[in-house]
N, C-alpha and C positions, 0 to 999 in steps of 0.2 A: 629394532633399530629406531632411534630417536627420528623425528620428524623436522628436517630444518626451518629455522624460521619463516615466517610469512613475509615477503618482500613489501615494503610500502615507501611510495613513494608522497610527499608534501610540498602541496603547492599551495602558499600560504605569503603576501604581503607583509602581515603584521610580525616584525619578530621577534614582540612577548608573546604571541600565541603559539608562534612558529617554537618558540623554547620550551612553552608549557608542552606543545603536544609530542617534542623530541624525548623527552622529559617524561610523559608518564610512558611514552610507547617502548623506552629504555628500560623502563621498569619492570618488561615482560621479557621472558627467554625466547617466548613464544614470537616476539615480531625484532623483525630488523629493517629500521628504517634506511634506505638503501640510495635514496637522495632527495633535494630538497630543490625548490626553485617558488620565486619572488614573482612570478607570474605567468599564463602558459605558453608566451613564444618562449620561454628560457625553461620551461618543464617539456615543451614540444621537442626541443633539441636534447635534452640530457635523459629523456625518461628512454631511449631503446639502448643505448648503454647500459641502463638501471635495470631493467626486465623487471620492472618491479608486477606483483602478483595483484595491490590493490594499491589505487592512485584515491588520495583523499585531496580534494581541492577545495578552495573557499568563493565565494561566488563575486565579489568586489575586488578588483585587481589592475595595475595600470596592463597598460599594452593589449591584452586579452584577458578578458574576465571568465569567469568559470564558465557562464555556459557556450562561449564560440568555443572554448578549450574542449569541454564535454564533446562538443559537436567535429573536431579536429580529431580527439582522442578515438570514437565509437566510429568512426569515418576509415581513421590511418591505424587504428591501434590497439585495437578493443582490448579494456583492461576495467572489472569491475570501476567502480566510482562511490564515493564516499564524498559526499559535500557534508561540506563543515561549517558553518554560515550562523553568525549574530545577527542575518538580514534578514531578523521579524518586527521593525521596528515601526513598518510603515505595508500596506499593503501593498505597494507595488512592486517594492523588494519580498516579501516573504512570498509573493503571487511567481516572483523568478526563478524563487528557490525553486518551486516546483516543475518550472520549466527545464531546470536541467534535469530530472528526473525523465519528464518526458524528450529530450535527447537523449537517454540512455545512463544517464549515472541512477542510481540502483535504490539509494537512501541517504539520508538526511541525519544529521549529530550538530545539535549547538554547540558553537565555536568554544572550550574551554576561555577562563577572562581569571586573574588574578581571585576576584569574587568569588570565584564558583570549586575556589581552592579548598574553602573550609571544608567540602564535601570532595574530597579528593579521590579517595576510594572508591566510591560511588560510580564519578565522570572515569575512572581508570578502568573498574569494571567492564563499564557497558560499553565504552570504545572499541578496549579491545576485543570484546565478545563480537563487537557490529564488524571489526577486521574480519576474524576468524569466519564468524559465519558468510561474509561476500569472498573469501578467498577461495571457498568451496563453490564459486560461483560461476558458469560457464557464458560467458557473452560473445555477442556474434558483430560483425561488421556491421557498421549502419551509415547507409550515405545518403549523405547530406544535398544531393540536388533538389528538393525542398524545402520551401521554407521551415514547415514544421515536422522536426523525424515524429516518424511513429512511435509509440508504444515497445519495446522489445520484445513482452513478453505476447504478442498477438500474431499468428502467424500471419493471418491475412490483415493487411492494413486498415481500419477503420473509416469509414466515408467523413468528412469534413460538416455533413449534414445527416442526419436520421433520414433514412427511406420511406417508403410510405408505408403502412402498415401492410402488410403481406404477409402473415403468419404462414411458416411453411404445412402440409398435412400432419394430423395428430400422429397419424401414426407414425414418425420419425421421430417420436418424443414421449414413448410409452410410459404413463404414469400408471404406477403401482397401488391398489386398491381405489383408484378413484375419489381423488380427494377431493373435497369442494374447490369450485375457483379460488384463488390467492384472492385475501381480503387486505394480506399485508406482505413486502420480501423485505428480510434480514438478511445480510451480508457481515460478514467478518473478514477480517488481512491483518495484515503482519508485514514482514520484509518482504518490497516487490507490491505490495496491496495500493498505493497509490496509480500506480501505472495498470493494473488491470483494474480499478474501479473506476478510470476512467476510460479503457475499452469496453467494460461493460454501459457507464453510463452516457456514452456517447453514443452510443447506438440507440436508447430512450428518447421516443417523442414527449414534448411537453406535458402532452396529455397525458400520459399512461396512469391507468386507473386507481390504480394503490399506490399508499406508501410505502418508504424505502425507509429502513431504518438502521444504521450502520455502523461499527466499532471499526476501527482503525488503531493498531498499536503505532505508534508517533510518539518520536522525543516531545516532550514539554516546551514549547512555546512556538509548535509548527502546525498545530489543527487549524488555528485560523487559515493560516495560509495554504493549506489545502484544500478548506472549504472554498474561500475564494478563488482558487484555479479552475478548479470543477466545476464553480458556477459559472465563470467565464469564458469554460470551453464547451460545456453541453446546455441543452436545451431546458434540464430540467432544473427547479429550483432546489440550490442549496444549501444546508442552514445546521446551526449548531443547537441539538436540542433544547427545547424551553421547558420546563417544568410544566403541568396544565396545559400543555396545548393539544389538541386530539389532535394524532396526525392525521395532513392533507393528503389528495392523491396528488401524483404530479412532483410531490417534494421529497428532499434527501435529506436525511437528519440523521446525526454524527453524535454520538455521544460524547459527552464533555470529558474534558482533560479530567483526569484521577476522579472521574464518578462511575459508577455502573448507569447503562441505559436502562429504565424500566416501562412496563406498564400499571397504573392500577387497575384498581375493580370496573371503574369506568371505561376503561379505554383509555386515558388520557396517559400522555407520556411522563415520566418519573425519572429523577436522577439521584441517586445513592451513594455515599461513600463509606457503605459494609467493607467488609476486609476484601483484599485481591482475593480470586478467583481465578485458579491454574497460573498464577502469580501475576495476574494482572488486573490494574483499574483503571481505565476499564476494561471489561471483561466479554470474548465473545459468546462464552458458555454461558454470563448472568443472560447476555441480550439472549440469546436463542432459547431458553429457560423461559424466561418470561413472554416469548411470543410464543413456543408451546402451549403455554397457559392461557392465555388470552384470547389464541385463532388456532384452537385444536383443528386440523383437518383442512383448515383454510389458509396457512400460514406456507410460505418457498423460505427454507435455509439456504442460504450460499458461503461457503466455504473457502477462500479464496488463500492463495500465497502464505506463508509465514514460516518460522521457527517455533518449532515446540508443540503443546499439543492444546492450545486454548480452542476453545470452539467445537472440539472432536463428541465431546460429553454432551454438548448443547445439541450440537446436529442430528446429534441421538435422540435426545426429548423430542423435538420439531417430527422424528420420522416416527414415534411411538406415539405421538399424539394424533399421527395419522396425516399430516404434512406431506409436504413433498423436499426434496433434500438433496445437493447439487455440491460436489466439489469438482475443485479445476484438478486438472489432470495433471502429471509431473511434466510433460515437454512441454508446459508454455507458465509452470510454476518460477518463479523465481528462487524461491526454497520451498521442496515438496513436505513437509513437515509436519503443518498443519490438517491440508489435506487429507497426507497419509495415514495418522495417526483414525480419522474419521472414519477411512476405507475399511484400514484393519480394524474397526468396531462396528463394522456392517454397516453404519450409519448414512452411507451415501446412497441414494436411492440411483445416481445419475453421476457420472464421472465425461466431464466435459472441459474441451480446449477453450480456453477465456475468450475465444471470437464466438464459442457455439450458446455462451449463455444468455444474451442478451436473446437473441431468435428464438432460443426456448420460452424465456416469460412473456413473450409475445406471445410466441404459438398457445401458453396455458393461459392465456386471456381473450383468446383470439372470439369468445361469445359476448366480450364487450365491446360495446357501440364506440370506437374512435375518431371522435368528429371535430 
């Protein structure tokens, strides 16, 4: 039996964008867009009517803009979230985008524009794919009696500030053939990877001893704007990889838009544009591959949220080079995918909820001086 359409609901001011997006989502058998509204007190009223399955909004809007809406929606109504947003044009708009993620809308897609027609297939593609994959998406209530909602994906709420260094005993956190201390932790994400890298990196004191070096799959022209949210809401410094710079401890570094992150022979950090890599550039299996190679033994994999299976291959290298190697678990995944694909390759030495990761690489550094 055929599978009925995906219900979507558009809440969108502009109504050449509002056309374009009726317009390619028409093009699919696969979604039915199911009603539409010019801002969110008039999406607030029409959307339980609609029952729509996934709510795509835009983030600039009169009366209520995306994120009181987000925060109304995940509060009265919890329904995946889809921001749709041209608001990267200045940081403190593309730093908002990311605020509605952290009230609960899920992921990010720049706003289709007239311009971005010539490449029409393309923007049709990946839209509907980003529909499809968050309508498979299960979200819970979240209320809004403070200022800032939590994370979704954390069961237990994150502190506002890093605790003191308290690493819990080793033995809640048995590492397999005793690998040297971490000299460096790589992370990977996908769908959902925004909201749990910053449960994880919120929990990081300034100090912490190594670098952090991280792939994020992200539409094109929204990394800045994630790097500077995460700078702004934790402790530790955040930054978009530099060619030559040896990484710092203390700092988070993101691989660039369409590069692979690498290392050379030095140590120093490297950026690449070889072919994708389990179809992506950047790639979390190039980064995990090359810190394999670099910090056999001394190197934390983390694994985090996504679609598909980038990173599963890498997590592999990291745990055969004698690493230590960490996926998040499917109840606090946003899409278990990536993860999964790691688990069933043996590859995960440690399958943990996205609040237990952070207190893990504490506890495995817990023989450095934090002062």
């Amino acid at each position: 039996m055929k599978n009925a359409p995906i219900r979507v609901f558009l809440v969108e001011d502009s109504l050449v964008a509002l056309t374009i997006l009726k317009r390619i989502l028409a093009s699919s058998p696969e979604v039915d867009v199911v009603g539409t509204a010019s801002n969110g007190v008039e999406a607030l009223e029409r959307i339980p009517a609609a029952q729509p399955q996934v709510i795509c909004t835009d983030l600039h809007m009169p009366k209520m803009d995306g994120l009181e809406f987000t925060r109304r929606i995940m509060a009265d109504y919890p329904r995946p979230i889809l921001v749709i947003s041209a608001s990267v044009n200045t940081q403190e708009d593309s730093r908002n985008v990311f605020k509605l993620l952290q009230a609960g809308a899920l992921d990010v897609f720049p706003k289709p524009s007239i311009d971005s027609l010539s490449d029409y297939e393309h923007v049709k593609h990946e839209l509907i794919n980003r529909i499809k994959v968050l309508a498979g998406v299960t979200v819970f209530t979240r209320h809004t009696s403070r200022a800032t909602v939590e994370p979704r994906t954390h069961p237990v709420s994150p502190k506002s500030k890093p605790e003191p260094f308290n690493p819990k005993p080793v033995s809640q956190f048995p590492i397999r053939n005793s690998p040297s201390l971490p000299k460096v932790v790589a992370i990977g994400a996908s769908t959902g990877g925004p909201q749990a890298l910053y449960t994880i990196l919120k929990q990081l004191p300034a100090n912490f001893p190594v670098p952090i070096l991280c792939v994020q799959h992200i539409s094109e022209g929204f990394l800045q704007g994630l790097v500077d949210w995460l700078a702004a809401e934790c402790s530790l410094r955040v930054t978009i990889a530099q060619p030559g710079e040896f990484p710092k401890p203390g700092t988070v570094y993101f691989a660039p838009e369409r590069q692979h992150l690498q290392l050379d022979t030095q140590g120093r950090l490297t950026t690449v544009s070889t072919p994708a890599v389990s179809g992506h550039r950047p790639s979390v299996t190039a980064l995990f591959q090359a810190v394999a190679t670099s910090y056999p033994r001394s190197a934390v994999g983390i694994l985090l949220t996504g679609m598909g299976r980038d990173g599963a291959d890498g997590l592999q290298a990291i745990a055969q080079a004698g690493g230590t190697t960490i996926a998040q678990d499917e109840q606090t995944c946003v899409v278990f995918g990536m993860p999964k694909e790691a688990i069933a390759l043996g590859a995960a030495q440690h399958i943990l909820a996205i609040g237990e990761i952070a207190p893990m690489l504490l506890n495995r550094i817990s023989s450095y001086r934090l002062s």
